[in-house]
N, C-alpha and C positions, 0 to 999 in steps of 0.2 A: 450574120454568118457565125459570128463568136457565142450570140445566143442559140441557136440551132446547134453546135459542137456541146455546149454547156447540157440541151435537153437531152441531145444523144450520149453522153455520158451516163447524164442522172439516170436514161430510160438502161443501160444497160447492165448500172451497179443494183437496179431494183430487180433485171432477170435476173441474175446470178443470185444475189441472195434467197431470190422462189425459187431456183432452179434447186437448190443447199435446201431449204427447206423442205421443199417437194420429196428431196433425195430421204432426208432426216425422217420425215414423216413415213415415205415408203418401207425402210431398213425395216426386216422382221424381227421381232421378238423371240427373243431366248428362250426366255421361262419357260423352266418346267422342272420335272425329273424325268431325269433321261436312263434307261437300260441299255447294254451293249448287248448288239446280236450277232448272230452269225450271218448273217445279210450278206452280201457281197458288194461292196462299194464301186459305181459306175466309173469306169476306164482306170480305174487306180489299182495297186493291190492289196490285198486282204491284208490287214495285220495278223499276224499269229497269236497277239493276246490283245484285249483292252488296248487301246492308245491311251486313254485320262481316264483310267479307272473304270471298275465294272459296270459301280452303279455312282451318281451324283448329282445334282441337282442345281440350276442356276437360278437367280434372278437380278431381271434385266429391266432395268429404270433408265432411260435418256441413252444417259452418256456414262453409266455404270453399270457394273455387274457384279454380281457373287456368286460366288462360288461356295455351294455346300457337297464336301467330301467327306464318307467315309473314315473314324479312328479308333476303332475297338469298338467300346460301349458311347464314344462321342462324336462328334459332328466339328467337322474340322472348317472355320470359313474363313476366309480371302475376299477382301474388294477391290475392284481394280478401277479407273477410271480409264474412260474407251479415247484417250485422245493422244496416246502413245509416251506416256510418262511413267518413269521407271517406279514401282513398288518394290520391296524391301519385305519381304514373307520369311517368314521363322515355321520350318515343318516340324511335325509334330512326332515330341521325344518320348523316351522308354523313361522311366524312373530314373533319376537322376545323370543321366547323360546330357548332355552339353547338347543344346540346341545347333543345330545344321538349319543354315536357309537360301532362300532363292532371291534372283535379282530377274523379274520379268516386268515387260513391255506388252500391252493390248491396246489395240487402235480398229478401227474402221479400215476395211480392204475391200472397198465397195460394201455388199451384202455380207459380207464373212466377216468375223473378228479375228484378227490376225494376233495368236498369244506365244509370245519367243520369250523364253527362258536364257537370258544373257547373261547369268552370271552364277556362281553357285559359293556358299559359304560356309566353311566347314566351324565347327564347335568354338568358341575361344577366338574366332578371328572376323573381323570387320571389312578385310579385304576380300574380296570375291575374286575367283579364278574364271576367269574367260570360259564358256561357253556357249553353245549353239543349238539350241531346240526350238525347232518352230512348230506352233499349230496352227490351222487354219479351222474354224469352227464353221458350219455349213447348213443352211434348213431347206433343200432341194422340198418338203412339204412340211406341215406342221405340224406334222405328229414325229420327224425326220428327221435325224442331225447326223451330220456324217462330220470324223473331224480327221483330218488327213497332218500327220507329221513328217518332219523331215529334219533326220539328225546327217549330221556331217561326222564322215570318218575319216581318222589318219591314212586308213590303209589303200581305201576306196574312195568312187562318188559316193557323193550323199545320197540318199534313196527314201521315198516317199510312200509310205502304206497311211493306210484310213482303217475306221471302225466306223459302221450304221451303227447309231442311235437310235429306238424306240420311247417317244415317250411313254411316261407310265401315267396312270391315274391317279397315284398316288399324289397328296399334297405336297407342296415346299415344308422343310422342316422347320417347327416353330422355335423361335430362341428360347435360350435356357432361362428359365427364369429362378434358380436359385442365386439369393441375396450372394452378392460378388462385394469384396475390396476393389478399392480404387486404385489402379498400380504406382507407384512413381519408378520415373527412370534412375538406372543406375545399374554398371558394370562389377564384374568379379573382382575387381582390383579397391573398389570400394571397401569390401568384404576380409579384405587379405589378412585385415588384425586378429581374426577370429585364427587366423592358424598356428597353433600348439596345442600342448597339453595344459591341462585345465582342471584344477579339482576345488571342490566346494565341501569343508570339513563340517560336522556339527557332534557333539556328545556322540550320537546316535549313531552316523552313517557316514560317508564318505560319495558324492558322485561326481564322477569324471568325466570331460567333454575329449576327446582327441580331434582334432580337424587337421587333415590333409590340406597341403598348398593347393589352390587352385591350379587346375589342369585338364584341356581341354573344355572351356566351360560350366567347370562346377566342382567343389569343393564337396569331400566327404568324411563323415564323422561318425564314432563309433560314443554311446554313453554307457557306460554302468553304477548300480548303486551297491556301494558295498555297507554290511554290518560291522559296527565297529566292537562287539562282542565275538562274534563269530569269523568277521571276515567274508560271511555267504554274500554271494549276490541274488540280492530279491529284485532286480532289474535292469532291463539294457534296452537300449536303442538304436537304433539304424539311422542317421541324417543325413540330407546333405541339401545344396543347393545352387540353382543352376541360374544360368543367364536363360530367360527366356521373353520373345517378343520383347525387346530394351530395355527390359527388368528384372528382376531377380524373384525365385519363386526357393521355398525353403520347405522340404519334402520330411515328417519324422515317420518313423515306423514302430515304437514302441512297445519291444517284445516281441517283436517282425510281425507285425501286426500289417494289414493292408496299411498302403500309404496315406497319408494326408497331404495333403499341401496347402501352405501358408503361403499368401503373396505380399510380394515387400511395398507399403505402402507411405514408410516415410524414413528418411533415412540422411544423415548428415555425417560428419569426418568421426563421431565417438557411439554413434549411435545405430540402429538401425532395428524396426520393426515390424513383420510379417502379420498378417489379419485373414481369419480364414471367417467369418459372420455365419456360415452354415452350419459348423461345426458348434458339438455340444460342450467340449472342455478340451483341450484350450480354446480361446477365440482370436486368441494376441496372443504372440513371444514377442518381447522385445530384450536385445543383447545394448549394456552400455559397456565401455570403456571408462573408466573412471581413472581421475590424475594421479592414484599411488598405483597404478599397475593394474589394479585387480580386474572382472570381467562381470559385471551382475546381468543374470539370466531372466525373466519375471518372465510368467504365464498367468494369463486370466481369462478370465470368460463372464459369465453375468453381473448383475450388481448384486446377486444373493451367493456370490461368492467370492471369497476375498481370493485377492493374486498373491502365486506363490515367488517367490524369490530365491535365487541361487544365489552367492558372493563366491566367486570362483577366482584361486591365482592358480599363476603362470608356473607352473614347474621345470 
């Protein structure tokens, strides 16, 4: 009898695990690129615009997905894992503004992926504000995606509209593949020494850094170089640099020139150095602190050109 309870056991932890499997195996697949229509979504209502953007594009492995969206001239992506654990997303900033991000959940809700937006985080801060945005993601057919949300209001019930989805033919987007710096972690407050006035003297010229306290997730700086016969300014530049994705990205504009950006890739209590590898001149800034006060600036790029150096004090 106590063997016969033992088989019945065994026999019923091996359906359940088929039954999980079978389930795993049947769930449909995402992938695609998806377009919004004007379709009319079955028993729900219509949304007035896009619910998750116009156009976008996922893919869908196992028990993960991504998400490619839409951000100017780039392609904005997020991976989530489908088994209801919270990701941590940094959205996508204007020039040197302080990154804004999301704290979202995606899990398995039978057939559907069920993607709630639980938390939101403004520039400059690590604590997230309570909210509540849920999608449910849908493939009624395989060319099909309907994805139906529901925000909660102070004023009202919460109320639930959808957008049809058309897949396109169009392929998943391929990653970028311009040579990238490797980020390392590190916040605004790392950075905080950089803030003063700053001038670097020589026979010749005179150029000055000003940096603003950080605020709001990101710190901004104005340069110019002046003639030390004349007084003229033969150059200026625009800086600054922001918290982005748990690193710091360091933005020049020189002469308001289109932006570049340098990503910070190493970085200790006197130091700290941004690397852009695509770029033609500079390739590297690196800012130290030095023990008499002073602030040296260095910019380089190939080995067929030597790095220049700033020795800048504190005014």
């Amino acid at each position: 009898m106590h063997l016969n309870c033992k088989r019945l056991l065994a026999g019923a932890t091996i359906a359940v695990a088929a039954s999980a499997l079978t389930t795993a195996q049947q769930r449909p697949d995402f992938s695609g690129t998806w377009v919004a229509t004007k379709d009319a979504p079955s028993g729900i209502a219509a949304a007035t615009s896009p619910v998750f953007y116009e156009r976008f594009a996922m893919k869908h492995t196992g028990q993960k997905v991504e998400f490619y969206r839409p951000n100017g001239n780039r392609i904005w992506v997020t991976t989530h894992n489908l088994d209801g654990t919270e990701t941590r997303i940094g959205l996508p900033a204007n020039t040197c503004f302080g990154q804004s991000g999301q704290v979202i959940t995606t899990a398995w809700d039978g057939n559907a992926i069920a993607y709630e937006i639980t938390g939101s985080l403004s520039p400059g801060n690590t604590t997230p504000r309570k909210v509540n945005i849920k999608y449910a993601f849908k493939l009624p057919a395989p060319d099909t995606l309907v994805i139906e949300t529901t925000r909660a209001s102070a004023t009202a019930e919460p109320t639930t509209v959808a957008t049809v989805y058309k897949k396109s033919p169009e392929p998943l987007p391929t990653p970028d593949s311009t040579p990238k710096a490797v980020a390392a972690k590190a916040t605004m407050a790392q950075v905080e020494w950089f803030t003063g006035v700053w001038s670097a003297t020589t026979a010749s010229r005179t150029t000055e850094e000003r940096w603003l306290p950080a605020g709001g997730g990101a710190m901004l700086a104005t340069s110019r170089t002046l003639l030390a016969s004349s007084g003229g300014m033969v150059a200026f530049e625009f800086l600054c640099i922001t918290e982005r994705d748990e690193g710091l990205v360091y933005t020049a504009m020189p002469n308001a020139v289109p932006p570049t950006e340098f990503v910070l890739t190493k970085i200790d209590a006197d130091s700290a150095t941004f690397e852009n590898p695509a770029h033609d001149f500079p390739k590297m800034i690196r800012y130290v602190r030095k023990p008499d006060g002073t602030m040296e600036a260095t910019i380089s790029g190939d080995a067929n050109r030597r790095p220049t150096t700033f020795v800048f004090k504190k005014q």
